[in-house]
PDB file of N, CA, C and O in Angstrom:
ATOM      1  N   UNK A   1     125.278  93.043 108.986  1.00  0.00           N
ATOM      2  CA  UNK A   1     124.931  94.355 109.457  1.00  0.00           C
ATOM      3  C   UNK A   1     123.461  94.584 109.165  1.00  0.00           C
ATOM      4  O   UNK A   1     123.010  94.619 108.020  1.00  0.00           O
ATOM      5  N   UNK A   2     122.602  94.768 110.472  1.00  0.00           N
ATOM      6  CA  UNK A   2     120.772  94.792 109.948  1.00  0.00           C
ATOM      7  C   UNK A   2     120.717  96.577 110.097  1.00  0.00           C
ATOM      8  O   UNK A   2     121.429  97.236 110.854  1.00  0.00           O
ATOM      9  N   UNK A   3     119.850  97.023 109.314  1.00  0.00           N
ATOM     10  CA  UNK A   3     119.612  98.274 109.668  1.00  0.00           C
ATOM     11  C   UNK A   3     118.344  98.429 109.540  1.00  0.00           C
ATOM     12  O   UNK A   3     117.806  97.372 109.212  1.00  0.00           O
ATOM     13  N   UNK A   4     117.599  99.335 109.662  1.00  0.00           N
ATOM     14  CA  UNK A   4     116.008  99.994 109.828  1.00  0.00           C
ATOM     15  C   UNK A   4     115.715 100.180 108.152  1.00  0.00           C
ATOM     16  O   UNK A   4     114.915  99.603 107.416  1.00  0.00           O
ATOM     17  N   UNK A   5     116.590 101.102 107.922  1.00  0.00           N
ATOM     18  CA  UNK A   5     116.535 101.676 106.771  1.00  0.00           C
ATOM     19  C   UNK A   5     118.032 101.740 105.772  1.00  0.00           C
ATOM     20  O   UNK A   5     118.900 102.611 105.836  1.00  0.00           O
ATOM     21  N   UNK A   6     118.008 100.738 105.014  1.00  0.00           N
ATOM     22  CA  UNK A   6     119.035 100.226 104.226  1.00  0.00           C
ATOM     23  C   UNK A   6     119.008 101.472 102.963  1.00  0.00           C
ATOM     24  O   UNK A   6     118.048 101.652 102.214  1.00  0.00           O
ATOM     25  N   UNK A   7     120.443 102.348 102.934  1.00  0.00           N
ATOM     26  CA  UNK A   7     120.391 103.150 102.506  1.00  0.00           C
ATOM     27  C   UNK A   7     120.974 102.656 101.057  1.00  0.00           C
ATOM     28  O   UNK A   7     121.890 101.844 101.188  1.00  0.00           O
ATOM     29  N   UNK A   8     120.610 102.999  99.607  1.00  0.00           N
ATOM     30  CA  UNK A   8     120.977 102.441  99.088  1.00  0.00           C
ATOM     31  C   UNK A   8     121.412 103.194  97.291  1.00  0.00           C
ATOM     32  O   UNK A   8     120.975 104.344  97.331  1.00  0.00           O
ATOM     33  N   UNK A   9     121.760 103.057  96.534  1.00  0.00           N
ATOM     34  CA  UNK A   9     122.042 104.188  95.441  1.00  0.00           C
ATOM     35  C   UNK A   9     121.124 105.248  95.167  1.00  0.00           C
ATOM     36  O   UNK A   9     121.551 106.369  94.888  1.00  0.00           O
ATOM     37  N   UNK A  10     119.761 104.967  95.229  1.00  0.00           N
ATOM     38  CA  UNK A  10     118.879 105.634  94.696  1.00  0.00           C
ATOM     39  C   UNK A  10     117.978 106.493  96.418  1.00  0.00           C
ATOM     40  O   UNK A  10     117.350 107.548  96.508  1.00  0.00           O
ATOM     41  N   UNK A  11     118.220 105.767  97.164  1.00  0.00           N
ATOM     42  CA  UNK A  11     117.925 106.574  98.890  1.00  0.00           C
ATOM     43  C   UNK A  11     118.686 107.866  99.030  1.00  0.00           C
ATOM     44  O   UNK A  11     118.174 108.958  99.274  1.00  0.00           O
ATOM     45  N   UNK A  12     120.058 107.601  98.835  1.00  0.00           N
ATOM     46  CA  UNK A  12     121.105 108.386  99.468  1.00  0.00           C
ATOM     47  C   UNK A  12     121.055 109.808  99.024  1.00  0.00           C
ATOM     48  O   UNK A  12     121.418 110.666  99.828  1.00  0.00           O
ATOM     49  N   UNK A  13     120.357 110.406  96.988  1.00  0.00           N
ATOM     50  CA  UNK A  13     120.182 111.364  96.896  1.00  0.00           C
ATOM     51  C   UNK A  13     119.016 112.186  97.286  1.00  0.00           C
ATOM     52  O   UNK A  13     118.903 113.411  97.329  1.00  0.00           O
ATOM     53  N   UNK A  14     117.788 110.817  97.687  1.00  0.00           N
ATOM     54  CA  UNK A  14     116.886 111.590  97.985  1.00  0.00           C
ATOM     55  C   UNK A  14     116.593 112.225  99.252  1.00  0.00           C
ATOM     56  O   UNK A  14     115.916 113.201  99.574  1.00  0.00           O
ATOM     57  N   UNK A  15     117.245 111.448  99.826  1.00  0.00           N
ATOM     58  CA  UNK A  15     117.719 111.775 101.641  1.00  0.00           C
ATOM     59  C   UNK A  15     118.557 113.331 101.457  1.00  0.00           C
ATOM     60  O   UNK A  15     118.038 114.359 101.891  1.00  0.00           O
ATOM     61  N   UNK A  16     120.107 113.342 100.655  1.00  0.00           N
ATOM     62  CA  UNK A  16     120.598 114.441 101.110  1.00  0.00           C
ATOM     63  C   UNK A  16     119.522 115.896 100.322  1.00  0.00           C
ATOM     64  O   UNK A  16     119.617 117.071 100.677  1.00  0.00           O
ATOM     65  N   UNK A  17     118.573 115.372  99.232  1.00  0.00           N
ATOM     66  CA  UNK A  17     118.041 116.232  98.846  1.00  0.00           C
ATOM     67  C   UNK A  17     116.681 117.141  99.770  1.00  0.00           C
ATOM     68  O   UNK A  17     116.423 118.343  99.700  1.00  0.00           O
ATOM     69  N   UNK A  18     116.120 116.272 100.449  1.00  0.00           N
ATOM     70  CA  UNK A  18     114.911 116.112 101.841  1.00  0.00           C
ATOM     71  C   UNK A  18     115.603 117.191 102.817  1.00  0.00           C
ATOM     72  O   UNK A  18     114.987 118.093 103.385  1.00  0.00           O
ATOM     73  N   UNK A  19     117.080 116.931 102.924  1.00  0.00           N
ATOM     74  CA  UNK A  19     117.490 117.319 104.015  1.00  0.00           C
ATOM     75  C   UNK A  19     117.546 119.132 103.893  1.00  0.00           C
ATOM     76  O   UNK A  19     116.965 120.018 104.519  1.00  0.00           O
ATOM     77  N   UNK A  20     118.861 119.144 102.411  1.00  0.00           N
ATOM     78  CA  UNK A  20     118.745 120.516 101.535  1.00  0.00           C
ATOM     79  C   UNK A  20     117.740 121.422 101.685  1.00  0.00           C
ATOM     80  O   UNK A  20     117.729 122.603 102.033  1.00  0.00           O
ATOM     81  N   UNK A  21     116.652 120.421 101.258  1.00  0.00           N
ATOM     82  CA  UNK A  21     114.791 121.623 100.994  1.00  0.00           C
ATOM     83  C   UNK A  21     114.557 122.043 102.214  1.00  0.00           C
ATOM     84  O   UNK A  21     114.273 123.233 102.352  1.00  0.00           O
ATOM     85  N   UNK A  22     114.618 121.193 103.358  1.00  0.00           N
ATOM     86  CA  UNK A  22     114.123 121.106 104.690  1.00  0.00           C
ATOM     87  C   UNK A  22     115.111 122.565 105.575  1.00  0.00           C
ATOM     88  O   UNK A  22     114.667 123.418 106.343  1.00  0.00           O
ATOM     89  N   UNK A  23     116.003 122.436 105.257  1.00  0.00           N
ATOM     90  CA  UNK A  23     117.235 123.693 105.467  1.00  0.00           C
ATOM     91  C   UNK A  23     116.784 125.032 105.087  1.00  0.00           C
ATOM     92  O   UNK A  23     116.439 125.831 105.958  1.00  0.00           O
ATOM     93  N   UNK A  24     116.765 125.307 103.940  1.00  0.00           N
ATOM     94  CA  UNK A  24     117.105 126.168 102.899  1.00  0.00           C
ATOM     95  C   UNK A  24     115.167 126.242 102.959  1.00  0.00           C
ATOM     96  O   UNK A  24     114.852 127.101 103.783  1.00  0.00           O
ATOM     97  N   UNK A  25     114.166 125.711 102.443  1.00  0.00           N
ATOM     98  CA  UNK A  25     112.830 126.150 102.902  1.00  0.00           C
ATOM     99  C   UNK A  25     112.522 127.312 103.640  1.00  0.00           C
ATOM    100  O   UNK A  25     112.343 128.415 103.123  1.00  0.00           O
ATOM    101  N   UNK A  26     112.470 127.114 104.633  1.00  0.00           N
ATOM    102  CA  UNK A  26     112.269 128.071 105.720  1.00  0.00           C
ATOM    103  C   UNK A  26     113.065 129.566 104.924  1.00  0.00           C
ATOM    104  O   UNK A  26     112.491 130.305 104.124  1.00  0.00           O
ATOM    105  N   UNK A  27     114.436 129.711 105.389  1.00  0.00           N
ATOM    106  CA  UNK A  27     115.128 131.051 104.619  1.00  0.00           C
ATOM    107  C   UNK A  27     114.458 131.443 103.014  1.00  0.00           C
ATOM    108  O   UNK A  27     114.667 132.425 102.301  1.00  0.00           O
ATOM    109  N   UNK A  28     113.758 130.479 102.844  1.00  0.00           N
ATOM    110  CA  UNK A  28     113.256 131.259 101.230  1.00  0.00           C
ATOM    111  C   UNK A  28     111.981 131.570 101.138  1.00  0.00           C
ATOM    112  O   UNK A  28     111.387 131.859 100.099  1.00  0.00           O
ATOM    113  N   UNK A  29     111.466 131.509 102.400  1.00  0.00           N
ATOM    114  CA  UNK A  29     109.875 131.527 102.196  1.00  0.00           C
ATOM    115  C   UNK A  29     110.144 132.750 103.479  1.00  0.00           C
ATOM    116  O   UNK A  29     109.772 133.851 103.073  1.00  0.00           O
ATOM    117  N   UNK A  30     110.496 132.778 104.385  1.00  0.00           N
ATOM    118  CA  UNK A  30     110.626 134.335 105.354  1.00  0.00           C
ATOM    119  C   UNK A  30     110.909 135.235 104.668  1.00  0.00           C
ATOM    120  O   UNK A  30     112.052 135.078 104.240  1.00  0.00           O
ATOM    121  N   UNK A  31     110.269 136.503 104.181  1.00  0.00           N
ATOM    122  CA  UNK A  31     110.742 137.335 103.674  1.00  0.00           C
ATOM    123  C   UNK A  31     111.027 138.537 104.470  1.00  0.00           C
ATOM    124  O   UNK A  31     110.103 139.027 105.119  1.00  0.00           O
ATOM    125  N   UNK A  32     112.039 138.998 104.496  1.00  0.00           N
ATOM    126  CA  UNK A  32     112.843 140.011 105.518  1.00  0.00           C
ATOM    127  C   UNK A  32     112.148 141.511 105.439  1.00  0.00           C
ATOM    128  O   UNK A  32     111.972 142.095 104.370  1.00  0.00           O
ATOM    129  N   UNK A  33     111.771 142.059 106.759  1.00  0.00           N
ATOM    130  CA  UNK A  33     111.012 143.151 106.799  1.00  0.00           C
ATOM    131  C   UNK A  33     112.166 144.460 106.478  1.00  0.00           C
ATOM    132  O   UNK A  33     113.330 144.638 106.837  1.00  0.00           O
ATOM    133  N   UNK A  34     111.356 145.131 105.752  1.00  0.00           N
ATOM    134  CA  UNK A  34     112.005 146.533 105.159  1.00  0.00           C
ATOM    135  C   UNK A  34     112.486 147.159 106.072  1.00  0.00           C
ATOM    136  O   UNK A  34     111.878 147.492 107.090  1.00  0.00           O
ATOM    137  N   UNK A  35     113.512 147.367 105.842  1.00  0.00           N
ATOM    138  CA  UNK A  35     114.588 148.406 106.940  1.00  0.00           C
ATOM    139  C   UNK A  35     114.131 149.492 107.108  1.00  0.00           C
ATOM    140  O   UNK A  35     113.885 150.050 106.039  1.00  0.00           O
ATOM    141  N   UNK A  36     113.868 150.137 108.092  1.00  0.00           N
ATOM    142  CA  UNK A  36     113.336 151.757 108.457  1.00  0.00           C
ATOM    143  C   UNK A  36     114.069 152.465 107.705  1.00  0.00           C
ATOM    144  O   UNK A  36     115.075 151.868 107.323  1.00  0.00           O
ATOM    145  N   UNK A  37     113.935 153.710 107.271  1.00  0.00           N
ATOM    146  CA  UNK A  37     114.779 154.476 106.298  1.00  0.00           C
ATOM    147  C   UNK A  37     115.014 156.013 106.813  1.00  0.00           C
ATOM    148  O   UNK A  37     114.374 156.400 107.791  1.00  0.00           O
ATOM    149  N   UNK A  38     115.654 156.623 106.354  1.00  0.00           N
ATOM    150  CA  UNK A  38     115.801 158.304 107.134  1.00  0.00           C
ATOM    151  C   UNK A  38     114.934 158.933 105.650  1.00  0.00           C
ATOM    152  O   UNK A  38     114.377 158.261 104.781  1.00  0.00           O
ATOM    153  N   UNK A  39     115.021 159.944 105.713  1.00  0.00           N
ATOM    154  CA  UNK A  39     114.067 160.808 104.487  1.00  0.00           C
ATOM    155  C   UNK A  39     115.198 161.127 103.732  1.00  0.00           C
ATOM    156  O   UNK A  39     116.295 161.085 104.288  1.00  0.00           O
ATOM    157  N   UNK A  40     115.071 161.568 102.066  1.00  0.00           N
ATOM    158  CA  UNK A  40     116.061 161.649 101.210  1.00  0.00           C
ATOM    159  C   UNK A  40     116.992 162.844 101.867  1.00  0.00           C
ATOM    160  O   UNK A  40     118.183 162.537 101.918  1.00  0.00           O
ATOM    161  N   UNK A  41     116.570 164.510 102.517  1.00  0.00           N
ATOM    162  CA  UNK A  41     116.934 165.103 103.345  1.00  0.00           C
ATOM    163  C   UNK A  41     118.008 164.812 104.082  1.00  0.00           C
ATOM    164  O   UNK A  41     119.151 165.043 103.689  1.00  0.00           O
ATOM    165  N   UNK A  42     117.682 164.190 105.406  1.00  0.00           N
ATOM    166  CA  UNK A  42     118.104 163.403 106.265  1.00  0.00           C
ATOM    167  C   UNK A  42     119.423 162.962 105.869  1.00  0.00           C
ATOM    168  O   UNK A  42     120.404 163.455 106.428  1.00  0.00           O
ATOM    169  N   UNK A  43     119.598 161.798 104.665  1.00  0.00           N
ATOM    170  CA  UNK A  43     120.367 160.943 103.946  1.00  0.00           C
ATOM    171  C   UNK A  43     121.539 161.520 103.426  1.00  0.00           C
ATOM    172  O   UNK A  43     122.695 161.115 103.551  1.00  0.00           O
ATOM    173  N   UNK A  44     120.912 162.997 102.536  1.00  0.00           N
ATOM    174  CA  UNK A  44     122.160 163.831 102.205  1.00  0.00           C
ATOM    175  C   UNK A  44     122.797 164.674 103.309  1.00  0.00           C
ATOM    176  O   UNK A  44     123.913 165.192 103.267  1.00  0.00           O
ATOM    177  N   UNK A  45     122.047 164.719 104.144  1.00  0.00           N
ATOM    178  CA  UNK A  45     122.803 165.374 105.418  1.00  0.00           C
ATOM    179  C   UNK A  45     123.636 164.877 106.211  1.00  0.00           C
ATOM    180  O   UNK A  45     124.473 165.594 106.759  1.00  0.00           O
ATOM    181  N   UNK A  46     123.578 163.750 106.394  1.00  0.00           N
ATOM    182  CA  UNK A  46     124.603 162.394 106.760  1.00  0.00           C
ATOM    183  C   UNK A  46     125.522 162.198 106.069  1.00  0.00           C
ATOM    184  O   UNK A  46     126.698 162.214 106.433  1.00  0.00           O
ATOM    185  N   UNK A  47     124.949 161.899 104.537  1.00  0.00           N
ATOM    186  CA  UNK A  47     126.055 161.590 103.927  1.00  0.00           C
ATOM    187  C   UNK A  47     127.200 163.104 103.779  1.00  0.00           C
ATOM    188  O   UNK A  47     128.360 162.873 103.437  1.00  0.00           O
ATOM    189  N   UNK A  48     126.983 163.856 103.920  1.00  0.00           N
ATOM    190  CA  UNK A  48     127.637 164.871 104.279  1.00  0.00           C
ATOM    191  C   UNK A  48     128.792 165.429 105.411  1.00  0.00           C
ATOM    192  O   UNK A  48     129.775 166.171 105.408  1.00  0.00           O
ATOM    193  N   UNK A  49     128.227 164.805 106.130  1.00  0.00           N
ATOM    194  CA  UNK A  49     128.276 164.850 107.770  1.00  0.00           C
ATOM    195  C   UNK A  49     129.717 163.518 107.584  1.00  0.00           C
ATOM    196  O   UNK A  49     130.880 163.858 107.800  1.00  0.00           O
ATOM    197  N   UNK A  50     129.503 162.655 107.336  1.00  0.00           N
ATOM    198  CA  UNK A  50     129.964 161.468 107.085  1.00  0.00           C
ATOM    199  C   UNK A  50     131.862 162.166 106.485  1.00  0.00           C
ATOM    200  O   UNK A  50     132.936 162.448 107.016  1.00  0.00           O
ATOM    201  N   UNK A  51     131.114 162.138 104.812  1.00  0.00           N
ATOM    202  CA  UNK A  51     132.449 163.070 104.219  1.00  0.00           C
ATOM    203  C   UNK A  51     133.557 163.834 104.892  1.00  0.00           C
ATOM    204  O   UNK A  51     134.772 163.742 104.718  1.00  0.00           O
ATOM    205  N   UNK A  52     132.878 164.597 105.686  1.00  0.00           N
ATOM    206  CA  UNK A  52     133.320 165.798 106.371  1.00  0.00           C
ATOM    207  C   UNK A  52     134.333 165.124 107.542  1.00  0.00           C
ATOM    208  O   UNK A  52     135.555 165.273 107.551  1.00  0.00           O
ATOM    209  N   UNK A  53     133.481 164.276 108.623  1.00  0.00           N
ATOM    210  CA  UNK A  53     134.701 163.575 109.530  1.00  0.00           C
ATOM    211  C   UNK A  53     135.648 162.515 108.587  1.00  0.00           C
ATOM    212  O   UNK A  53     136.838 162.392 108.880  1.00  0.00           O
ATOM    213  N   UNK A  54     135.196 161.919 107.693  1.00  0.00           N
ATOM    214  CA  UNK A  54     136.361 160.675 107.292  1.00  0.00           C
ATOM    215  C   UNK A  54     137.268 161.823 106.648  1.00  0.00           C
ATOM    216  O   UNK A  54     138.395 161.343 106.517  1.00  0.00           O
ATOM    217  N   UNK A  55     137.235 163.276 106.146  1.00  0.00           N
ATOM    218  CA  UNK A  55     138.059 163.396 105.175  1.00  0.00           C
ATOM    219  C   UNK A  55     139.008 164.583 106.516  1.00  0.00           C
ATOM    220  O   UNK A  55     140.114 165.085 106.316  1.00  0.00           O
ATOM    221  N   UNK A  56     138.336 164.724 107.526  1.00  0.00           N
ATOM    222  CA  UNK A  56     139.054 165.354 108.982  1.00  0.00           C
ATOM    223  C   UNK A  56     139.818 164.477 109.902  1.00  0.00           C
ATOM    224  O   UNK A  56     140.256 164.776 111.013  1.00  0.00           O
ATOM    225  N   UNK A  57     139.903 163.437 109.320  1.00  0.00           N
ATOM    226  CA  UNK A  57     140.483 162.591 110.020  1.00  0.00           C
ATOM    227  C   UNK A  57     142.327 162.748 109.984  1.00  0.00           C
ATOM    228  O   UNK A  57     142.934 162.930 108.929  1.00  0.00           O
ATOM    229  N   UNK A  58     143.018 162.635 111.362  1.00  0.00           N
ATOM    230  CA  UNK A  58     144.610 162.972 111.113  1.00  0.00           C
ATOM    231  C   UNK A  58     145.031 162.437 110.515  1.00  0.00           C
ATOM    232  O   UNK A  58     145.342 162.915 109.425  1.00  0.00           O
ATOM    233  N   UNK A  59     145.337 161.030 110.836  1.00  0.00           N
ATOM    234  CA  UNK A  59     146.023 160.165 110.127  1.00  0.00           C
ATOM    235  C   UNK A  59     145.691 159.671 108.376  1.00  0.00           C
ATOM    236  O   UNK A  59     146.389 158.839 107.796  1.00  0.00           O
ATOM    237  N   UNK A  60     144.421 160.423 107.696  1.00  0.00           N
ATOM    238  CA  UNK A  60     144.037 160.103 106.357  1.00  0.00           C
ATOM    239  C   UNK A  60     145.323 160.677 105.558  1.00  0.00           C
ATOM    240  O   UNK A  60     145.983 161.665 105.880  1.00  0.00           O
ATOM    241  N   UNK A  61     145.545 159.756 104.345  1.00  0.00           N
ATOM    242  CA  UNK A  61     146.504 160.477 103.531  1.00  0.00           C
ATOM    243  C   UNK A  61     146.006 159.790 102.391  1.00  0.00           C
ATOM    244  O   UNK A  61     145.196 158.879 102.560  1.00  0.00           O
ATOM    245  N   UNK A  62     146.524 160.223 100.837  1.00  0.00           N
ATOM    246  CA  UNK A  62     146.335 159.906 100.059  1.00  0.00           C
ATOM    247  C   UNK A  62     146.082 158.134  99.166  1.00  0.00           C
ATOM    248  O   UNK A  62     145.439 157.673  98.223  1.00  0.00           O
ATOM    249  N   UNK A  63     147.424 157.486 100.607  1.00  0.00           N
ATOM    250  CA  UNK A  63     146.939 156.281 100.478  1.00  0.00           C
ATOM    251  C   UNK A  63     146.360 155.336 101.313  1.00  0.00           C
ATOM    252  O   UNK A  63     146.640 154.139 101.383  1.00  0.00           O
ATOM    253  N   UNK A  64     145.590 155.915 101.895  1.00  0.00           N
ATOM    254  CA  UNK A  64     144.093 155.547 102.539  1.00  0.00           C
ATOM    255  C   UNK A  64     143.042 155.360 101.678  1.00  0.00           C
ATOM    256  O   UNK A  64     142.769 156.398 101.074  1.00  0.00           O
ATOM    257  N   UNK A  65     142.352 154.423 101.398  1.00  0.00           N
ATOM    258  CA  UNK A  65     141.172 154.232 101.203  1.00  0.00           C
ATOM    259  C   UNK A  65     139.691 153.527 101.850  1.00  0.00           C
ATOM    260  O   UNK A  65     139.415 152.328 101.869  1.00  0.00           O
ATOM    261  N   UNK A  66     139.019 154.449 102.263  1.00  0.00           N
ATOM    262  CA  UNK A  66     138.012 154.622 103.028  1.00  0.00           C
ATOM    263  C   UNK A  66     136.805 154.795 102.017  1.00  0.00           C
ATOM    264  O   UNK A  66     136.891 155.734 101.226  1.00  0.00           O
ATOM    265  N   UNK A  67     135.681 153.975 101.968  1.00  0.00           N
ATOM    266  CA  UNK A  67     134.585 154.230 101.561  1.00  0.00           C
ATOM    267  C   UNK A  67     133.360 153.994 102.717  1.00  0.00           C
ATOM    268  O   UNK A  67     133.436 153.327 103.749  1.00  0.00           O
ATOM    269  N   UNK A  68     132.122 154.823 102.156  1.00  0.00           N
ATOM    270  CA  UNK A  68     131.404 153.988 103.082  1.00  0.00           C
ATOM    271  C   UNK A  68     129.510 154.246 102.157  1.00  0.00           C
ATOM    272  O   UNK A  68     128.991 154.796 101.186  1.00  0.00           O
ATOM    273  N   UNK A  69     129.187 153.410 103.319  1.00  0.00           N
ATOM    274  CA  UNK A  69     127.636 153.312 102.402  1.00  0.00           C
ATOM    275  C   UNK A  69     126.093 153.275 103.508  1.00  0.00           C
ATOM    276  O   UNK A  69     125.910 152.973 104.687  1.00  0.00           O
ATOM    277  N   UNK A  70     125.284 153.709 102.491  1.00  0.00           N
ATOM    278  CA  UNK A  70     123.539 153.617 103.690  1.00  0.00           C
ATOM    279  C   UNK A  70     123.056 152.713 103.216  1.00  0.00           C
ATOM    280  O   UNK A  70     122.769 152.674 102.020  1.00  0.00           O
ATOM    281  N   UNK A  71     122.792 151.512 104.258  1.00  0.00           N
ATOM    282  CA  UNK A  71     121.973 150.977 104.153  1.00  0.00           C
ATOM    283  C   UNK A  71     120.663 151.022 105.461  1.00  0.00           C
ATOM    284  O   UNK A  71     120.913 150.669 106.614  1.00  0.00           O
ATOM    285  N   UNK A  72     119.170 151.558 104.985  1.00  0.00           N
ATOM    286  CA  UNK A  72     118.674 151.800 105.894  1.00  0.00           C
ATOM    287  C   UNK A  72     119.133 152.745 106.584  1.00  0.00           C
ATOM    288  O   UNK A  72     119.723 153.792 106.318  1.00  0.00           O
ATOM    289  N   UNK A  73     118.689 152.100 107.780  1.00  0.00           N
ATOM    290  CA  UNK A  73     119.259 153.457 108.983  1.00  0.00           C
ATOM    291  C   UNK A  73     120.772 152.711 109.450  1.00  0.00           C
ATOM    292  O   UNK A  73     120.988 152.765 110.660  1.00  0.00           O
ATOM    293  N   UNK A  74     121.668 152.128 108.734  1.00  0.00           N
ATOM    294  CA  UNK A  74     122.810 151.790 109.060  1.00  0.00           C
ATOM    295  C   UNK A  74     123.969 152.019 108.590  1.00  0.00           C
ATOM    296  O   UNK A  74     124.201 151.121 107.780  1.00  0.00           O
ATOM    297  N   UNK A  75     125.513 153.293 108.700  1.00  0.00           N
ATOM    298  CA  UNK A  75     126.027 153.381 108.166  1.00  0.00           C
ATOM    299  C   UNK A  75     127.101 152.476 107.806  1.00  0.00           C
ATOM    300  O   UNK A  75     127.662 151.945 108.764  1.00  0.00           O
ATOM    301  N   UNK A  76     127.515 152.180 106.658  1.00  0.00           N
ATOM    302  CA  UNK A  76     128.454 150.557 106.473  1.00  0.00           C
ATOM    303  C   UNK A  76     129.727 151.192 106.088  1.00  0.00           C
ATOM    304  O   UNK A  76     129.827 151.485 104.897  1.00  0.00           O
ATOM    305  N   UNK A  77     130.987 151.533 107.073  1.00  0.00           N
ATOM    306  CA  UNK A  77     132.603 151.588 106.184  1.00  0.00           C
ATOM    307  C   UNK A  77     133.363 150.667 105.829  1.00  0.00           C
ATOM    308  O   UNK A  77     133.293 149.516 106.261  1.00  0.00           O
ATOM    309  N   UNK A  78     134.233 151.109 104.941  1.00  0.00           N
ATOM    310  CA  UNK A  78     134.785 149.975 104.657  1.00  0.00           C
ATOM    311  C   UNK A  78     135.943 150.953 104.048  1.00  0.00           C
ATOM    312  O   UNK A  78     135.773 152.062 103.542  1.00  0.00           O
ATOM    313  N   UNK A  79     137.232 150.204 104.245  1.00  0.00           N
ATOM    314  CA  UNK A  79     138.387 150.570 103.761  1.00  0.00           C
ATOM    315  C   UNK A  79     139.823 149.810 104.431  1.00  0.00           C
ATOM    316  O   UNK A  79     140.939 150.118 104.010  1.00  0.00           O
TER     317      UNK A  79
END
């Protein structure tokens, strides 16, 4: 069996390691632009607003659990 490049005990980690940096590089060196934000105002008025329909909701009952959260200008539920 001839090959180009005879991979061999001491190749094989440095290869999958080349490959790793080469991946993962890029995502650690982009640093992600700051999310637009509403004003603290704004934020409690939502989050208000928010309260008000999840807790108007018909079908809510005691064993419902609904949370939710701001991130940015994005509201996140979860329950």
């Amino acid at each position: 069996m001839s090959t180009l490049f005879p991979l061999t005990r001491r190749t094989l980690p440095l290869l999958a390691a080349a490959l790793i940096f080469s991946v993962a590089a890029p995502a650690a060196i982009a640093q992600p632009a700051p999310a637009p934000t509403w004003s603290q105002e704004d934020t409690v008025r939502i989050v208000n607003e928010v309260q008000k329909k999840l807790a108007g909701l018909p079908n809510y009952s005691v064993f419902d659990w609904i949370t939710f959260g701001v991130q940015g200008r994005t509201i996140i539920l979860k329950g």
